[in-house]
N, C-alpha and C positions, 0 to 999 in steps of 0.2 A: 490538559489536552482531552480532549472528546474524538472520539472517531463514532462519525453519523453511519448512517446504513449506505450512505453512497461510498464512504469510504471503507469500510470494514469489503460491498462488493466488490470495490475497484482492488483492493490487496488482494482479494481472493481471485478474481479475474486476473490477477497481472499474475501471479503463483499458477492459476490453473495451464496458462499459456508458457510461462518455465517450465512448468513437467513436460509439454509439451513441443518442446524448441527446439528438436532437432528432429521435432516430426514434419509432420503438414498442416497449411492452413487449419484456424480452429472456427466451427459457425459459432454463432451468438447461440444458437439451441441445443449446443453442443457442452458454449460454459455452464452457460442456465441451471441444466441438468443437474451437474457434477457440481455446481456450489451451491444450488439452491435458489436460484433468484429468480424474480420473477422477470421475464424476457423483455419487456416493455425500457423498464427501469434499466434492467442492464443495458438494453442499450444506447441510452442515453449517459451511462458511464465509460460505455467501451470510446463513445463519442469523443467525449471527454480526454479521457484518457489519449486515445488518436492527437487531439491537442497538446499534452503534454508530450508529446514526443516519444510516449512509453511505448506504442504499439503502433504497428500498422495494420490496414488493410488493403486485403483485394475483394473487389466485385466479382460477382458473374455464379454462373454454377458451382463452378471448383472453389469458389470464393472462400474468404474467413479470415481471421484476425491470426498477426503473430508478435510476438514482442519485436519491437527495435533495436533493443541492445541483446547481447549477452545478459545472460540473470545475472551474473557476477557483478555485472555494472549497473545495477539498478538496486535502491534499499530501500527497504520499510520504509525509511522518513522518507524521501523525497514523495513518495506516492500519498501519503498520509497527507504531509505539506501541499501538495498540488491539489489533493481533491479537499483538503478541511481546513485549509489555512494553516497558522501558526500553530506551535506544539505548548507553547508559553501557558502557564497554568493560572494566571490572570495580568491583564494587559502591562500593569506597573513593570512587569518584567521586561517586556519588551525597548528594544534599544532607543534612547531620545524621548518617554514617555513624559510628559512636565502636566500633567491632570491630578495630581492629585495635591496636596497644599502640605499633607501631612511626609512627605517624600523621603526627608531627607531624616527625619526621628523614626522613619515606621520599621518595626524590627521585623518584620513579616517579609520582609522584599529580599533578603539572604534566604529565607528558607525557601520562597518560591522561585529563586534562581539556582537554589540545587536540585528542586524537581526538575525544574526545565532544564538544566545540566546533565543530570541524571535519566531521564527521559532522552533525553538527543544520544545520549553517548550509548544508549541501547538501542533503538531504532537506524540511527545512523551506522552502525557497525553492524548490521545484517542486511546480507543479499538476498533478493530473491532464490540466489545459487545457494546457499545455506538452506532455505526451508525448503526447496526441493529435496535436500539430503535428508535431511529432520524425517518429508514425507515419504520415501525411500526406505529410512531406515525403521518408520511405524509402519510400515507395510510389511517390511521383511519381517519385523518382530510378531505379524498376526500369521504367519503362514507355518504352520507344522502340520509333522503327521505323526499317525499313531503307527 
């Protein structure tokens, strides 16, 4: 698995707009800021993303983006899988694969389907609602006093 730069912003984008989900509308120069991205690019991911059904938007002045689901119901993989494809650490793992000749002797294809196993069963088992808390709980750990 590889996560590109469109997909490492589209997680951070879908996370920034979870912290944000029972606020109001977010602009595109609003996520930009806070994760870093450059506004162009972002929003051609936030597009993106709008396609996947993960966010919506509204136009206009008051306009901006917000998730569509609950963060609860939204996890790392699916957002990973929609913006980067498959999570498969190379193709032979993937289901109905008949390319390669060596298939059926190569000992390599069990240990790439316990990555890919291993891999799914960690992304797929966190919500967006979880790293909000994660981000919650590092923020509470940076605040004392003297």
């Amino acid at each position: 698995m590889k996560v590109t730069y469109k997909g490492d912003y589209a997680l951070k984008a879908v996370l920034d707009l979870a912290i944000h989900y029972d606020k109001k509308l977010v602009t595109t120069h609003e996520i930009a800021e806070r994760i870093d991205a450059p506004i162009k690019f972002l929003e051609q991911v936030l597009v993106e993303l709008k396609k996947g059904g993960f966010i919506e938007s509204r136009r206009g002045k008051v306009g901006g983006y917000s998730l569509s689901r609950d963060p609860s119901k939204i996890t790392v993989g699916e957002v990973i899988r929609f913006v980067d494809g498959p999570i498969e650490p190379i193709s032979c793992v993937s289901a109905g694969y008949t390319n390669c000749a060596d298939l059926r002797k190569c000992v390599f294809k069990k240990i790439w389907h316990q990555v890919a196993d291993a891999t799914a069963d960690i992304i797929d088992n966190v919500t967006f609602e979880d790293l909000v808390v994660r981000v919650s709980a590092q923020e509470q750990a940076l605040v004392y006093s003297i």
